[in-house]
matplotlib code that plots the C-alpha trace (Angstrom):
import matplotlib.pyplot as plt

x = [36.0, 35.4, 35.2, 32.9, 30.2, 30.9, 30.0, 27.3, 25.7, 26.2, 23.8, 21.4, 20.2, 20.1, 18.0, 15.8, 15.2, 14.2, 11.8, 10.3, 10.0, 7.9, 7.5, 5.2, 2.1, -1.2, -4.5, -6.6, -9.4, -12.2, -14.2, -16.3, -13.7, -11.3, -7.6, -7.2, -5.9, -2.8, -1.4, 2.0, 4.4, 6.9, 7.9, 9.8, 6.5, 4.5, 6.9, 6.8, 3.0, 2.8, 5.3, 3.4, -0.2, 0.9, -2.2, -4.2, -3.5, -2.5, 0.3, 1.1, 2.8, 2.9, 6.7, 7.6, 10.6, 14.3, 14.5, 11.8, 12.8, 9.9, 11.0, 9.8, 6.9, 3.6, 0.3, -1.6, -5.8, -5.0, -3.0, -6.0, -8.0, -5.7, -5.7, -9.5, -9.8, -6.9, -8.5, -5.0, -2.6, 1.0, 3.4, 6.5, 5.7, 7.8, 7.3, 8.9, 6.2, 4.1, 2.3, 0.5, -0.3, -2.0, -4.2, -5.3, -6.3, -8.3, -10.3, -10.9, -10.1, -10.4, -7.5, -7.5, -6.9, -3.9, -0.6, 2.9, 6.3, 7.5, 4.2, 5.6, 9.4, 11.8, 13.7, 11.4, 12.1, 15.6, 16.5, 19.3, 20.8, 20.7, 21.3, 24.6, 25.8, 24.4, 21.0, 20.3, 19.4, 18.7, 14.9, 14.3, 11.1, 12.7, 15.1, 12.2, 9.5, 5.8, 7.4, 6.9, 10.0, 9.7, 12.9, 14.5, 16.2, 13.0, 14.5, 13.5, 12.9, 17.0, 16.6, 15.9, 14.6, 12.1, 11.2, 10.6, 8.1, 6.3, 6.0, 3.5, 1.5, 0.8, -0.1, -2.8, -4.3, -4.9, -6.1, -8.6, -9.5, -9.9, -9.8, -10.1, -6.8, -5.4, -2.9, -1.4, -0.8, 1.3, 2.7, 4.3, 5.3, 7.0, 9.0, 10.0, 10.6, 13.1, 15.0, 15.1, 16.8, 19.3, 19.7, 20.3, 22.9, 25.1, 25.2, 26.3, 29.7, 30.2, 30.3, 34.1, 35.3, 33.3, 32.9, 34.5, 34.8, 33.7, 31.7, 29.9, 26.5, 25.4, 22.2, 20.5, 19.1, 21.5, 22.0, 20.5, 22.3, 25.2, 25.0, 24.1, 27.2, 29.1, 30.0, 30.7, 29.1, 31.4, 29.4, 29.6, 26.4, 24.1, 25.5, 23.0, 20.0, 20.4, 21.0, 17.7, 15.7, 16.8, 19.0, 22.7, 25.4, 26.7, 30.4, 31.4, 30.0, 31.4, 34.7, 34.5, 33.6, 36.6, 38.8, 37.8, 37.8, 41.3, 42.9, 41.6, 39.4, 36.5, 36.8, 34.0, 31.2, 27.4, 26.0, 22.0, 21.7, 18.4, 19.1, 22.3, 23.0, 26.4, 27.3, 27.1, 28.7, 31.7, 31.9, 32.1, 34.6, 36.5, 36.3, 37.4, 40.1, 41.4, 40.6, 37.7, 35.7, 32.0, 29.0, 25.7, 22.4, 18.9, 15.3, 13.2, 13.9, 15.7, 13.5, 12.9, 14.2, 12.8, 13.3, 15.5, 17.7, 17.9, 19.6, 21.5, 23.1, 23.7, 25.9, 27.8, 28.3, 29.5, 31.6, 33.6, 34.3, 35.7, 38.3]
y = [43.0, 41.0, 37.7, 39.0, 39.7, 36.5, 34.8, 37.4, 36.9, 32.8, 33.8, 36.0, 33.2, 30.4, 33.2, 33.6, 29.6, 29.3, 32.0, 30.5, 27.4, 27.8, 31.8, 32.9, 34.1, 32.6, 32.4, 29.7, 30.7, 28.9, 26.2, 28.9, 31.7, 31.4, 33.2, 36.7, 36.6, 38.5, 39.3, 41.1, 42.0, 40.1, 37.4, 39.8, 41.2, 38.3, 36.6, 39.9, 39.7, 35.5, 35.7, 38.5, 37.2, 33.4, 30.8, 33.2, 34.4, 33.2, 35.0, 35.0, 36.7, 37.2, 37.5, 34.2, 33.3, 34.3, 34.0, 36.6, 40.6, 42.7, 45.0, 43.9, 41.9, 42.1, 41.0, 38.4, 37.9, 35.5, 38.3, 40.3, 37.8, 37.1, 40.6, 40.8, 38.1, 39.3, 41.2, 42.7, 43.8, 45.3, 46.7, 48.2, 51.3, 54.3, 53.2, 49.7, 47.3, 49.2, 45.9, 45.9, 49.9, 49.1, 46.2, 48.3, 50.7, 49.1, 47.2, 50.4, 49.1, 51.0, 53.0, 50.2, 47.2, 48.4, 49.5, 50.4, 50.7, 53.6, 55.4, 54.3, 55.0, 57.2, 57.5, 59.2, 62.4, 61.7, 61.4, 63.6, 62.2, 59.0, 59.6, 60.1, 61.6, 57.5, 58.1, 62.0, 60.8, 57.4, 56.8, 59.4, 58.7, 58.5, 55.5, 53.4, 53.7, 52.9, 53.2, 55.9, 56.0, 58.0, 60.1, 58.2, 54.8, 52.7, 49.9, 50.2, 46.6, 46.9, 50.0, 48.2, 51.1, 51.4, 47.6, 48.6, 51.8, 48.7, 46.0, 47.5, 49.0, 45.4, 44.1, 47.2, 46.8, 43.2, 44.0, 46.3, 43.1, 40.9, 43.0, 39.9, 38.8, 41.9, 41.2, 37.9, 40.7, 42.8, 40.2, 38.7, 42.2, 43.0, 39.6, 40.8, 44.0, 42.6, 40.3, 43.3, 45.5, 42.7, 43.1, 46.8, 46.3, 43.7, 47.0, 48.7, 46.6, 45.6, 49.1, 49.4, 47.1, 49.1, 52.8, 54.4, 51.6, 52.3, 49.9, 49.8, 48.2, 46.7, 47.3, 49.9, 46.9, 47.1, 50.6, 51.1, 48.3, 49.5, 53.2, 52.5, 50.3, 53.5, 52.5, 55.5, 54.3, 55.2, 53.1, 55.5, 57.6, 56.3, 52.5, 50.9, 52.7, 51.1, 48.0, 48.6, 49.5, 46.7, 48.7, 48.6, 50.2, 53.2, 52.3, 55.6, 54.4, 50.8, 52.1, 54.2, 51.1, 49.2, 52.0, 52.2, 48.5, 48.6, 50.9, 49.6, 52.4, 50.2, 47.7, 45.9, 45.3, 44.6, 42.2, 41.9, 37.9, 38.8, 41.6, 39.7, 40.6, 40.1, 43.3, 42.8, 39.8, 41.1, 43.5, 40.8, 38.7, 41.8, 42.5, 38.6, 39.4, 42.3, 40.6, 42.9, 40.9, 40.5, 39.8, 38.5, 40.4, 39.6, 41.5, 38.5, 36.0, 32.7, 29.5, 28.6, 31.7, 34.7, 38.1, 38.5, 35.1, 36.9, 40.2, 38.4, 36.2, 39.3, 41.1, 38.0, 38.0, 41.8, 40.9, 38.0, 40.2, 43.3, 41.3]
z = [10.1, 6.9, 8.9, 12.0, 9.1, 7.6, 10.6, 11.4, 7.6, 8.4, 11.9, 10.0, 7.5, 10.2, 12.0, 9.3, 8.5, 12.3, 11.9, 8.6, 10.1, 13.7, 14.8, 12.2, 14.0, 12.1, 13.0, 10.9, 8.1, 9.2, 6.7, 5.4, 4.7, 1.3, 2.0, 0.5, -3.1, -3.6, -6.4, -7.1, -10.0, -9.0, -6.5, -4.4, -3.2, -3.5, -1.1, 1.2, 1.0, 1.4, 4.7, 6.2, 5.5, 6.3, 5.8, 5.7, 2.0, -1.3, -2.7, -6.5, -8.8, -12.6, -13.2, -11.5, -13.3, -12.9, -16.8, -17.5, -17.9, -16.0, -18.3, -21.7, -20.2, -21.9, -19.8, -21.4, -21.0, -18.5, -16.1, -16.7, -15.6, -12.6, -11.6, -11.4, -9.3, -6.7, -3.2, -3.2, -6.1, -5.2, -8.0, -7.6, -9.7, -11.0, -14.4, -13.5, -13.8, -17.1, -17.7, -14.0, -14.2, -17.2, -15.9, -12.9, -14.7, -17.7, -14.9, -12.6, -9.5, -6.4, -4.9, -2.2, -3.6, -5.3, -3.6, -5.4, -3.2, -4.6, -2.8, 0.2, -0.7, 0.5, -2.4, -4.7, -2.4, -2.1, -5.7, -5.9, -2.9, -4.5, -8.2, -10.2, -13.4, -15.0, -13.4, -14.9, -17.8, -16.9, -18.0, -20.6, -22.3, -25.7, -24.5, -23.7, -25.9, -24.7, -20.6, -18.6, -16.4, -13.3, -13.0, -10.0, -9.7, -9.1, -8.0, -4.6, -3.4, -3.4, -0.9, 2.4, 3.8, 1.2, 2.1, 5.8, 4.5, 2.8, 5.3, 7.7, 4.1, 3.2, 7.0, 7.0, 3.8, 4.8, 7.8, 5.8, 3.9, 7.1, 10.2, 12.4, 11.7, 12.4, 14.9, 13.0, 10.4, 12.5, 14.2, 11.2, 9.5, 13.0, 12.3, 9.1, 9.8, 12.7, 10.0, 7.2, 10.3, 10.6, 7.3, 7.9, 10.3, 8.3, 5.9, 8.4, 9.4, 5.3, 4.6, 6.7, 4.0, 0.9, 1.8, -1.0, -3.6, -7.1, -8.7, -12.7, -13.8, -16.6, -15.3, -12.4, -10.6, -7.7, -7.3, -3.9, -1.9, -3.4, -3.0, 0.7, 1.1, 0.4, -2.5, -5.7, -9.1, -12.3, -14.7, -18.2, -19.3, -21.1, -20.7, -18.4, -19.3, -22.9, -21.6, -19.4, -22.2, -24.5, -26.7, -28.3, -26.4, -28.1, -29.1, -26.9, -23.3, -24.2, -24.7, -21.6, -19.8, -21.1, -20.6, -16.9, -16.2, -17.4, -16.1, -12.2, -11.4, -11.5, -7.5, -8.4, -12.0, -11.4, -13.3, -13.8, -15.1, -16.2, -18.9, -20.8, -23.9, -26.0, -25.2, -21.1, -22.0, -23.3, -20.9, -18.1, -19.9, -20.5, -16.9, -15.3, -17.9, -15.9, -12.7, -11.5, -9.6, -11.4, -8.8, -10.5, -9.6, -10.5, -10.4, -9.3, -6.4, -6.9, -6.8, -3.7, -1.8, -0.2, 0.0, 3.2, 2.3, -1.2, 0.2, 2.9, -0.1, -2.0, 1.1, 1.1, -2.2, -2.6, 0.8, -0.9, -3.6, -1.8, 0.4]

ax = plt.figure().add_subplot(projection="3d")
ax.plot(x, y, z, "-o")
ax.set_aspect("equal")
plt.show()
């Protein structure tokens, strides 16, 4: 089984370069029009926003580097200036990017022109399907002073599901913005809706190999592909949400994570590149030590990658690691 989604992963991404390179549906601007400014958090929904409005919009992002932690960002005059300009502004929400609610709001733009995921998420309603013990107390206030955590796992762009809710919310509000190009919209989120249900399906035959597994993050970044492989999270209370908020690691959780890793109850330790610290550095040394595999996760998109190549690389990734 582990092979056949090999190969399948292997067709998926040549699937997905053929589609970037010639079946995008685009209809041209003419001389007189400018493309429709987008602006997003993050590159994972300015690249969902850039493939589904093709030529016809410009698609940028504040965060736009692997090294920078959404987290702790703090918006400069020149993002507030950005953010003015856009026609279109898309967040992820739940408390995840602060920086962008507060923009929005100090320049009192209309309801519109501003659109957060986790409106259009299922997970926010099925929270205590998707939480465990970790998550509880995962974004208490107190832990992350000056954020206002919603009381879910807002990671959703790692919830495909939640990514599908989102595709056809981006090709309307564009189509709000330029009505005319309505149907190269649609036609491109129905592309990527196709290559995100792909996506769905190679889910699907991994989770044979990873139903039951348990896994530990240093970080609640990857919860939602993870959860949906089948996979059972064990990571200690109070661990990743300190990590997450830029905090030490009580001695307690670390020792519980230890403890765990060696003693083998723990198949499989997720590792967010982008909030490293000493302490999730010891923990991953710790863990190659005792031969638990560590796969690396990140918030924002690789250079020169987008989203669907992203999670297709991150299947493969958790697949070569549960053999």
């Amino acid at each position: 089984m582990t092979r056949k989604l090999g190969l399948t992963a292997t067709a998926l991404l040549g699937t997905l370069a053929l589609a970037a390179c010639g079946n995008t549906a685009q209809a041209q601007p003419s001389a007189e029009d400018s493309r429709i400014q987008v602006l997003s958090s993050t590159t994972v929904y300015a690249n969902l926003a850039g493939e589904i409005g093709g030529d016809l919009v410009d698609s940028g992002s504040i965060i736009d580097s692997p090294s920078q932690d959404p987290h702790s960002y703090e918006a400069t005059a020149r993002d507030k200036l950005a953010v003015s300009k856009a026609q279109l502004v898309i967040g992820n929400g739940g408390g995840y990017d602060q920086f962008l609610d507060s923009l929005t709001q100090d320049l009192h733009l209309p309801e519109q022109a501003v659109l957060r995921a986790v409106d259009h998420s299922p997970v926010p309603a099925a929270s205590p399907e998707h939480e465990e013990h970790e998550h509880e107390d995962e974004h208490d206030n107190d832990a992350h002073p000056g954020h206002a955590h919603a009381n879910y796992n807002e990671h959703v762009w790692y919830d495909l599901d939640s990514m599908r809710e989102l595709v056809p919310e981006i090709a309307d509000r564009l189509s709000t913005i330029r009505p005319e190009n309505r149907a190269a919209f649609e036609a491109n989120a129905a592309r990527l809706d196709a290559e995100l249900s792909g996506l769905e399906s190679g889910i699907k035959t991994l989770r044979g190999e990873t139903q039951g597994r348990h896994f530990a993050m240093t970080e609640p970044v990857p919860f939602h592909l993870l959860a949906d492989l089948g996979m059972e999270d064990l990571t200690p209370a109070g661990f990743s949400e300190a990590i997450e908020g830029g905090a030490e690691v009580s001695p307690q959780a670390l020792k519980q994570m230890t403890d765990l890793l060696a003693a083998g109850k723990i198949d499989v330790l997720a590792y967010n590149t982008q909030t490293a610290s000493p302490q999730t550095e010891r923990i991953r040394d710790f863990a190659l030590k005792q031969n638990v595999p560590v796969v690396d996760f990140s918030e924002t998109l690789p250079a020169d990658t987008g989203y669907t190549d992203w999670m297709a690389g991150n299947l493969q990734s958790i697949e070569n690691n549960t053999k």
